[in-house]
KOLGU-4560 file (N, C-alpha, C; in nm, 3 decimals, padded with zeros to 5 digits):
<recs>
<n_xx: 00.900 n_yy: -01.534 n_zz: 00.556 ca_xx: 00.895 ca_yy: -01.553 ca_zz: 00.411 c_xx: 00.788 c_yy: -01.464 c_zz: 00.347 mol: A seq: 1 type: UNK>
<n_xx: 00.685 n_yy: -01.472 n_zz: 00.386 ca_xx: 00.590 ca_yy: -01.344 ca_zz: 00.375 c_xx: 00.591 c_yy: -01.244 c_zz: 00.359 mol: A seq: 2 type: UNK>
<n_xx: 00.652 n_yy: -01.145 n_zz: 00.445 ca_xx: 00.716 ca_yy: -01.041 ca_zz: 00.455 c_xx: 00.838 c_yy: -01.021 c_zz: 00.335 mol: A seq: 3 type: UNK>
<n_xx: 00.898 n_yy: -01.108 n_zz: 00.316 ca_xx: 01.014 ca_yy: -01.047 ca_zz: 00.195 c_xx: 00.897 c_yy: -01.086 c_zz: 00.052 mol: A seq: 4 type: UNK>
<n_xx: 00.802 n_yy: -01.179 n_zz: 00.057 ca_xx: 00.772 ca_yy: -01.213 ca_zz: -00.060 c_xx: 00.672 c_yy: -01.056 c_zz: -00.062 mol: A seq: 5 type: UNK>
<n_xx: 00.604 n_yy: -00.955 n_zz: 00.039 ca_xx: 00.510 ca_yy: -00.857 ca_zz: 00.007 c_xx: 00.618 c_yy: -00.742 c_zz: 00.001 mol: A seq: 6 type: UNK>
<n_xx: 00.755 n_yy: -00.749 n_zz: 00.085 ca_xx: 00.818 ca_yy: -00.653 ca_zz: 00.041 c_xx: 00.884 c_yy: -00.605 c_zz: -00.117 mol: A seq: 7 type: UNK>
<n_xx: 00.885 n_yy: -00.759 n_zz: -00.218 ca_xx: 00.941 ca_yy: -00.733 ca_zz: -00.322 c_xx: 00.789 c_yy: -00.748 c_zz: -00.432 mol: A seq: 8 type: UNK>
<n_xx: 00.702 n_yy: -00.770 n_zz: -00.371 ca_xx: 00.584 ca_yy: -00.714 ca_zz: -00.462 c_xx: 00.569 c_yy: -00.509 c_zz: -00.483 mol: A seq: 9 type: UNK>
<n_xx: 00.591 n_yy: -00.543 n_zz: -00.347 ca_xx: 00.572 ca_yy: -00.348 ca_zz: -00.364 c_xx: 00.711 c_yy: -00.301 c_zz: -00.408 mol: A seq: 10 type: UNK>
<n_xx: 00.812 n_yy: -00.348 n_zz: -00.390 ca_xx: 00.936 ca_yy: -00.253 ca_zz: -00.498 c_xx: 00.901 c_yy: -00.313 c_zz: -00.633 mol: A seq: 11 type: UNK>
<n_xx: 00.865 n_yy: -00.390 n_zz: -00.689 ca_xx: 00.786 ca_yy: -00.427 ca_zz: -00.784 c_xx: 00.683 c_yy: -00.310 c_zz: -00.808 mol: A seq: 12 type: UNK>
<n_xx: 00.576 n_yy: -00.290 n_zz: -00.778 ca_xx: 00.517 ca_yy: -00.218 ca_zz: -00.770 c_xx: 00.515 c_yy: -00.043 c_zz: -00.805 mol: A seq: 13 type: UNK>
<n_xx: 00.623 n_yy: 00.002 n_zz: -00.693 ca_xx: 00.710 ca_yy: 00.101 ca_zz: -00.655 c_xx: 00.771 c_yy: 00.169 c_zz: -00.799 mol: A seq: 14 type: UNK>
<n_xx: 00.823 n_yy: 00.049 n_zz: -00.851 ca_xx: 00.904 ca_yy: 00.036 ca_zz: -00.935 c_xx: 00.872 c_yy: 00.060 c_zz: -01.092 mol: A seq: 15 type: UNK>
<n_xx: 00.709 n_yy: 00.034 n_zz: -01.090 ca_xx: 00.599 ca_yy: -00.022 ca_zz: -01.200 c_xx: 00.572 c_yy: 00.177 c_zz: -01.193 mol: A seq: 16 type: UNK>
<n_xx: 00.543 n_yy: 00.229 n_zz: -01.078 ca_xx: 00.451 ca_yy: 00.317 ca_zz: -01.069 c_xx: 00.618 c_yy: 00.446 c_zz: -01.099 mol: A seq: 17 type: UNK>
<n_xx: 00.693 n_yy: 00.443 n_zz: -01.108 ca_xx: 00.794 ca_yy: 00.529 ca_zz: -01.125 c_xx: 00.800 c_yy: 00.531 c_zz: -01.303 mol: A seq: 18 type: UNK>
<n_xx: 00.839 n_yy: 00.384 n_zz: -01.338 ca_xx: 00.801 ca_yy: 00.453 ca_zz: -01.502 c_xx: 00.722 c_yy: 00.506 c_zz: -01.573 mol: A seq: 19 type: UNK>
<n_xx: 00.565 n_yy: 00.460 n_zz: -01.491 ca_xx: 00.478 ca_yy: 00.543 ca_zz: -01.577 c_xx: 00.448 c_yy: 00.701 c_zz: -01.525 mol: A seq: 20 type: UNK>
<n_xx: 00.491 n_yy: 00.738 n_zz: -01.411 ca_xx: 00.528 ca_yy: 00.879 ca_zz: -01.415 c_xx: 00.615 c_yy: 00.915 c_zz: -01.491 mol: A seq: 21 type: UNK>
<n_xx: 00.704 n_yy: 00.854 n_zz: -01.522 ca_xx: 00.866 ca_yy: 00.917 ca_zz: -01.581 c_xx: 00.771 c_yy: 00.909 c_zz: -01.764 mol: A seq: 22 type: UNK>
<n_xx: 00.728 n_yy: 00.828 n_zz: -01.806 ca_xx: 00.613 ca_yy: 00.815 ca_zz: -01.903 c_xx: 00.542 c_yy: 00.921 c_zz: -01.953 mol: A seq: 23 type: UNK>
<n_xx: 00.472 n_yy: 00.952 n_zz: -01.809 ca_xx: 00.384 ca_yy: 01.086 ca_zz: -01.834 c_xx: 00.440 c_yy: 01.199 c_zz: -01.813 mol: A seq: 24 type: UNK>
<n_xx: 00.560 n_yy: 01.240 n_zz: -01.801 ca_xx: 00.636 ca_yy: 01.342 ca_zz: -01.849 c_xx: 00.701 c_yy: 01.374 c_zz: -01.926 mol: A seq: 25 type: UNK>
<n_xx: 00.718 n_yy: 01.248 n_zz: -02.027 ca_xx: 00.775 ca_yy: 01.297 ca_zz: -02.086 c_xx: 00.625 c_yy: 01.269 c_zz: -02.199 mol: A seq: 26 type: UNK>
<n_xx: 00.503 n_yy: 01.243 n_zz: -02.168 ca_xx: 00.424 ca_yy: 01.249 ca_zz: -02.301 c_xx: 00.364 c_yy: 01.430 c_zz: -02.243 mol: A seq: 27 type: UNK>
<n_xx: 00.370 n_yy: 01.488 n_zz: -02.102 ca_xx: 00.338 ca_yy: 01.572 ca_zz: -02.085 c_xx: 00.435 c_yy: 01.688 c_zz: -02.202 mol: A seq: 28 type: UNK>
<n_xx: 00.563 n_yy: 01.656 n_zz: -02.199 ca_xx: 00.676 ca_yy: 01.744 ca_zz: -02.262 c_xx: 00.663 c_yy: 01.788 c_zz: -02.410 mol: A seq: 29 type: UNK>
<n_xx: 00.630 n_yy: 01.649 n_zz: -02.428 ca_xx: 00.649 ca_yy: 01.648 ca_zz: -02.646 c_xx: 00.437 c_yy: 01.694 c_zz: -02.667 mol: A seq: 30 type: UNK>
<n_xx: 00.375 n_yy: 01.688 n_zz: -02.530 ca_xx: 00.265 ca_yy: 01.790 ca_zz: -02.602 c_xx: 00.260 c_yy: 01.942 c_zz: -02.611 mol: A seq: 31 type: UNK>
<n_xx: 00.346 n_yy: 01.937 n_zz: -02.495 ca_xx: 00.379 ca_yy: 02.110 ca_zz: -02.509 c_xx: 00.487 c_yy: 02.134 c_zz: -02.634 mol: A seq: 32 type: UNK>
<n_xx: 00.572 n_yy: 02.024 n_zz: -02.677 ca_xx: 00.655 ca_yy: 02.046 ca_zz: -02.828 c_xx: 00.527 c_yy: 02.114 c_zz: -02.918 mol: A seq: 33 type: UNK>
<n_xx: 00.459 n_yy: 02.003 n_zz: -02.930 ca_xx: 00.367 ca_yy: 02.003 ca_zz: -03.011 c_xx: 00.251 c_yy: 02.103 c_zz: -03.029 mol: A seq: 34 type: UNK>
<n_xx: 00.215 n_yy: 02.165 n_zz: -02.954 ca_xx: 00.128 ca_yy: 02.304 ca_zz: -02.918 c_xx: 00.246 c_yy: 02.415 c_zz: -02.955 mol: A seq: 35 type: UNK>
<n_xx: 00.326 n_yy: 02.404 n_zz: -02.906 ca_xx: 00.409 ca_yy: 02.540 ca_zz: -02.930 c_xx: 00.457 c_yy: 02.552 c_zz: -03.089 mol: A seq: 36 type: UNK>
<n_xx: 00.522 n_yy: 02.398 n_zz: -03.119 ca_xx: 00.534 ca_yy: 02.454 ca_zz: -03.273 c_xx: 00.482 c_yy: 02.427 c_zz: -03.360 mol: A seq: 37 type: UNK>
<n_xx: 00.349 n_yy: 02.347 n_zz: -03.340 ca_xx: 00.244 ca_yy: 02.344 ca_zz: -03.454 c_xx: 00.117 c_yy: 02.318 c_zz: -03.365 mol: A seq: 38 type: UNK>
<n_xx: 00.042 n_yy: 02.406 n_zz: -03.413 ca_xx: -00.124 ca_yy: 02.334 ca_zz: -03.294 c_xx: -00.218 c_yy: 02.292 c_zz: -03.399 mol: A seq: 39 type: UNK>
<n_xx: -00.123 n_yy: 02.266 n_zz: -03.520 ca_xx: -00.219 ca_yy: 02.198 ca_zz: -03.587 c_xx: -00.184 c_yy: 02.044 c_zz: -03.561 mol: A seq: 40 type: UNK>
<n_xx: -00.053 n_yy: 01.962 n_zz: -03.551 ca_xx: -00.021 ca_yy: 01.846 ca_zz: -03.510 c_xx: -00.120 c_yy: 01.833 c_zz: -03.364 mol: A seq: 41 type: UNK>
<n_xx: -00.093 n_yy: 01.989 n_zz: -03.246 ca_xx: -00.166 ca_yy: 01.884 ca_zz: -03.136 c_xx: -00.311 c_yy: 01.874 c_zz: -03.117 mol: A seq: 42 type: UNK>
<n_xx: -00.342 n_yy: 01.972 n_zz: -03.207 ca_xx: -00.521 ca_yy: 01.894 ca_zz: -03.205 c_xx: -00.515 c_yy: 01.781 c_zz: -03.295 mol: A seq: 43 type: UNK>
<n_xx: -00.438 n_yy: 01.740 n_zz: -03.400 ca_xx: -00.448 ca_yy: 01.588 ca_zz: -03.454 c_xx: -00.395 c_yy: 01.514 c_zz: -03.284 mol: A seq: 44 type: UNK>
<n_xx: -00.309 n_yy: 01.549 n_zz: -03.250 ca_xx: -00.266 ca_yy: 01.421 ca_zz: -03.092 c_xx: -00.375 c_yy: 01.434 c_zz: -02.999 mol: A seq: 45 type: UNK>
<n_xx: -00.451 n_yy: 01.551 n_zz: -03.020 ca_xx: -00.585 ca_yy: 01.534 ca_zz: -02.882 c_xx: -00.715 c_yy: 01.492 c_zz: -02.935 mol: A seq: 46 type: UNK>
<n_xx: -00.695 n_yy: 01.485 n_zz: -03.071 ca_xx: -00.826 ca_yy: 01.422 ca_zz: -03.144 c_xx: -00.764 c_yy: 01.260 c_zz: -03.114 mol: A seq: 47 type: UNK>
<n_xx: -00.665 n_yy: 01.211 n_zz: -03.177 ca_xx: -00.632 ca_yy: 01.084 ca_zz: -03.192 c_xx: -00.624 c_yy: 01.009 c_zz: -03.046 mol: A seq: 48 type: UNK>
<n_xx: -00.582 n_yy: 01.079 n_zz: -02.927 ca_xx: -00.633 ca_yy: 01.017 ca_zz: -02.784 c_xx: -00.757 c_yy: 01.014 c_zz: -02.762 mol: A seq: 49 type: UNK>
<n_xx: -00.839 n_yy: 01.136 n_zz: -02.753 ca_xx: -00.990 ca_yy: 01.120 ca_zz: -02.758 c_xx: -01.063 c_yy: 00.979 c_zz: -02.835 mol: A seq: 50 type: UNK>
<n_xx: -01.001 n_yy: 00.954 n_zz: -02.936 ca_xx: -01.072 ca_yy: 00.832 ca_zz: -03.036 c_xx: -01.040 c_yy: 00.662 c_zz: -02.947 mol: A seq: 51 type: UNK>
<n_xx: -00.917 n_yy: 00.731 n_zz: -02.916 ca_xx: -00.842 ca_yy: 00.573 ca_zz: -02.848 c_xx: -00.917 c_yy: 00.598 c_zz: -02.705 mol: A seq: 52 type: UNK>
<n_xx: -00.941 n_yy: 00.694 n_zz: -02.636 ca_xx: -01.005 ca_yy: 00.679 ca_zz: -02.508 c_xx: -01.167 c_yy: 00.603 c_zz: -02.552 mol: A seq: 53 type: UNK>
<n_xx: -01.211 n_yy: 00.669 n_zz: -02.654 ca_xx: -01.370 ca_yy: 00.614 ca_zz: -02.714 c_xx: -01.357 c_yy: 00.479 c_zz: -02.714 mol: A seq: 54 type: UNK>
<n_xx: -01.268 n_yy: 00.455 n_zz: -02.797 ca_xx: -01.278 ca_yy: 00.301 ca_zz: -02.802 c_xx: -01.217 c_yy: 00.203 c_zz: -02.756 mol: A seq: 55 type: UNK>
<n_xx: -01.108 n_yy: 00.234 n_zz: -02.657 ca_xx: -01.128 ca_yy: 00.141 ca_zz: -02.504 c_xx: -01.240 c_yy: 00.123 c_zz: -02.455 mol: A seq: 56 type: UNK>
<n_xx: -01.322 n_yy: 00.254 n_zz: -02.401 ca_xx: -01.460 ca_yy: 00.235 ca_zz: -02.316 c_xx: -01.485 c_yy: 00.123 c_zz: -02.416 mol: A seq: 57 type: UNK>
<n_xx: -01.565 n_yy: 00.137 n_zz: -02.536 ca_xx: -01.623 ca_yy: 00.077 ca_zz: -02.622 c_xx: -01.550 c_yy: -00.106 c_zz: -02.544 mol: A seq: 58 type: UNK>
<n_xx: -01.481 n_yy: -00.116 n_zz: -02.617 ca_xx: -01.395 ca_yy: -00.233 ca_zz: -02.585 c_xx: -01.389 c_yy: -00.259 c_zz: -02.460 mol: A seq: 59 type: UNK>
<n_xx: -01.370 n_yy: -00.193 n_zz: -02.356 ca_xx: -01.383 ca_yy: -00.254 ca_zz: -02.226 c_xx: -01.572 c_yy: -00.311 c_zz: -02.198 mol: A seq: 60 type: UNK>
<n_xx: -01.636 n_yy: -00.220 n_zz: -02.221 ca_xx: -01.777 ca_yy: -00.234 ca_zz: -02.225 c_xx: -01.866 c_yy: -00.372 c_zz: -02.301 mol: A seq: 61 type: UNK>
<n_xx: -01.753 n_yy: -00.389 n_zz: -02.387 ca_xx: -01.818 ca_yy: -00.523 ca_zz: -02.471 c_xx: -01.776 c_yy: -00.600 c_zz: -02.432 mol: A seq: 62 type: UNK>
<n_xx: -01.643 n_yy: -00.621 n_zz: -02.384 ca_xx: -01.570 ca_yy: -00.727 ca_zz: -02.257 c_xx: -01.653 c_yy: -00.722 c_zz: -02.117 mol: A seq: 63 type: UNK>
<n_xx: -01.679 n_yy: -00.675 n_zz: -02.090 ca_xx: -01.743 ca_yy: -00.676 ca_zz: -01.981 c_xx: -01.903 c_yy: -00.752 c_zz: -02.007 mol: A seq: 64 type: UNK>
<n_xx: -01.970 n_yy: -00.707 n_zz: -02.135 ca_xx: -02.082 ca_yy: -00.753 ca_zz: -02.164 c_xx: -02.050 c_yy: -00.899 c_zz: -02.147 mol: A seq: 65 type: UNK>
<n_xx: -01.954 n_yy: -00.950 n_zz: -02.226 ca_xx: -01.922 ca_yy: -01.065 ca_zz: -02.320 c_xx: -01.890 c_yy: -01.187 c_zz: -02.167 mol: A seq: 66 type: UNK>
<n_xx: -01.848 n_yy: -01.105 n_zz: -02.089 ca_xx: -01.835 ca_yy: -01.173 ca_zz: -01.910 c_xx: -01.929 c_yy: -01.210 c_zz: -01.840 mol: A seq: 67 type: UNK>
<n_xx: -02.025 n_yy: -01.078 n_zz: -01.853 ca_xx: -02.146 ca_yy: -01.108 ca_zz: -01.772 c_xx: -02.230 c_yy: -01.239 c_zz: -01.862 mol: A seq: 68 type: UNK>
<n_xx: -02.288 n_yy: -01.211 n_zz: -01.984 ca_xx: -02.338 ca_yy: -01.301 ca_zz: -02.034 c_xx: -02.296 c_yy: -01.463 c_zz: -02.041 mol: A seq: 69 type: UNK>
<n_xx: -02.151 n_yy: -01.465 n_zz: -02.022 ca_xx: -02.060 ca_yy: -01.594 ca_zz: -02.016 c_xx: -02.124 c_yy: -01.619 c_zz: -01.885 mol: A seq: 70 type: UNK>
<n_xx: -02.135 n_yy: -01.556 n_zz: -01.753 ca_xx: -02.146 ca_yy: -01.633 ca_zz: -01.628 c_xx: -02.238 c_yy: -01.632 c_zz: -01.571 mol: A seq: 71 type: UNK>
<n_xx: -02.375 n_yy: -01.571 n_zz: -01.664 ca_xx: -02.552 ca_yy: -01.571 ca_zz: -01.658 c_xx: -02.579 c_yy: -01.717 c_zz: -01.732 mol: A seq: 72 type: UNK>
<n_xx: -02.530 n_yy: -01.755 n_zz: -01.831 ca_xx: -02.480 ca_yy: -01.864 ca_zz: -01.912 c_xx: -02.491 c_yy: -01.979 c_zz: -01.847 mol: A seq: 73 type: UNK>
<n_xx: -02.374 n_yy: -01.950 n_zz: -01.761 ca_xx: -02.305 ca_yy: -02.053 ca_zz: -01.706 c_xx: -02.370 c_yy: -02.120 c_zz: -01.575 mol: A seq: 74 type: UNK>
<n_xx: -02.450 n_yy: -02.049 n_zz: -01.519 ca_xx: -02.534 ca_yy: -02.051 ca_zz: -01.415 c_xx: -02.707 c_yy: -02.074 c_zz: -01.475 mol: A seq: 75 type: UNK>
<n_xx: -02.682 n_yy: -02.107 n_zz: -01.626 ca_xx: -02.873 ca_yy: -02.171 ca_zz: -01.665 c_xx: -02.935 c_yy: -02.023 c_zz: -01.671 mol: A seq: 76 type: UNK>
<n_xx: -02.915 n_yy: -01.894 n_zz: -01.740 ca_xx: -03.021 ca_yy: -01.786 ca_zz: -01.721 c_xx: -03.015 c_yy: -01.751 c_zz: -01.607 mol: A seq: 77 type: UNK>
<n_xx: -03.027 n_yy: -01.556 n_zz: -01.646 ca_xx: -03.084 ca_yy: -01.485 ca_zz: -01.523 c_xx: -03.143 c_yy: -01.559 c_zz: -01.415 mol: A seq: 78 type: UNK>
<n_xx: -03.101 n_yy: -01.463 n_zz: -01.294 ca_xx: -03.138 ca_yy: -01.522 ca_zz: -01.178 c_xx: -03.292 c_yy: -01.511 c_zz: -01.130 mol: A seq: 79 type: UNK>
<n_xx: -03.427 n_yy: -01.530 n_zz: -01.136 ca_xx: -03.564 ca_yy: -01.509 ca_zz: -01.116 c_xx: -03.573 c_yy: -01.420 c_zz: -00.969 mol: A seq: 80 type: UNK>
<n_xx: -03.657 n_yy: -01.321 n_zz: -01.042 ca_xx: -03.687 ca_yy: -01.212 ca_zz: -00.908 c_xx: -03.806 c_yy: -01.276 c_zz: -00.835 mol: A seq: 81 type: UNK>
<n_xx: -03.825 n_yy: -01.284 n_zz: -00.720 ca_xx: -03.949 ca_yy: -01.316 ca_zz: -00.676 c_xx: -04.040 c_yy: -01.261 c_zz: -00.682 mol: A seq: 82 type: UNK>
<n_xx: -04.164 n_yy: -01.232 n_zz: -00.688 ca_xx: -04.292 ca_yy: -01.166 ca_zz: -00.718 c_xx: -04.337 c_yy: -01.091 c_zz: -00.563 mol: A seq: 83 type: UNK>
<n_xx: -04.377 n_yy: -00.992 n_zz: -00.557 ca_xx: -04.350 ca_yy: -00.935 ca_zz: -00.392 c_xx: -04.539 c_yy: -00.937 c_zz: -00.396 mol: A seq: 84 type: UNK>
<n_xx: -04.583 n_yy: -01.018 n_zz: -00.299 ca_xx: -04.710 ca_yy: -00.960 ca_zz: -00.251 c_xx: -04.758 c_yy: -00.857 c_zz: -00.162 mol: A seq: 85 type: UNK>
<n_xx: -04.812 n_yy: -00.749 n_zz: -00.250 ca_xx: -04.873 ca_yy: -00.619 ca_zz: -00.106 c_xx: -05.004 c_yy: -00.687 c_zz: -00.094 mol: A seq: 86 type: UNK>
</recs>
């Protein structure tokens, strides 16, 4: 049972990882549209990814803050360093 339940995770998987290639060819295609017949549209499309890459990080980074602080929280405050005697 194991075995068929990890075999249909990975064609799952398999399956997941084929559209977003098929995805990125065709966003690879319509940028070369876009460079060839106007490079004024594809620096607006490489400015407008650049902004959305900025502010994921941004957004992942404040999620991540917003985690750590939830489970420093949750545990009564930072954990106390011990004081090292030389």
């Amino acid at each position: 049972m194991n075995n068929v339940n990890g075999q249909r995770f990975i064609d799952a998987l398999k399956e997941v990882i084929d559209l977003l290639v098929e995805n990125r060819i065709k966003l690879d295609a319509l940028e070369q549209v876009f460079k060839e017949t106007n490079p004024l549209v594809h620096e607006l499309y490489l400015g407008e990814i650049e902004k959305l890459r900025e502010r994921k990080a941004r957004e992942l980074n404040q999620a991540l803050t917003a985690s750590l602080k939830a489970k420093f929280t949750e545990r009564k405050g930072y954990p106390r360093l011990r004081s090292r005697k030389q």
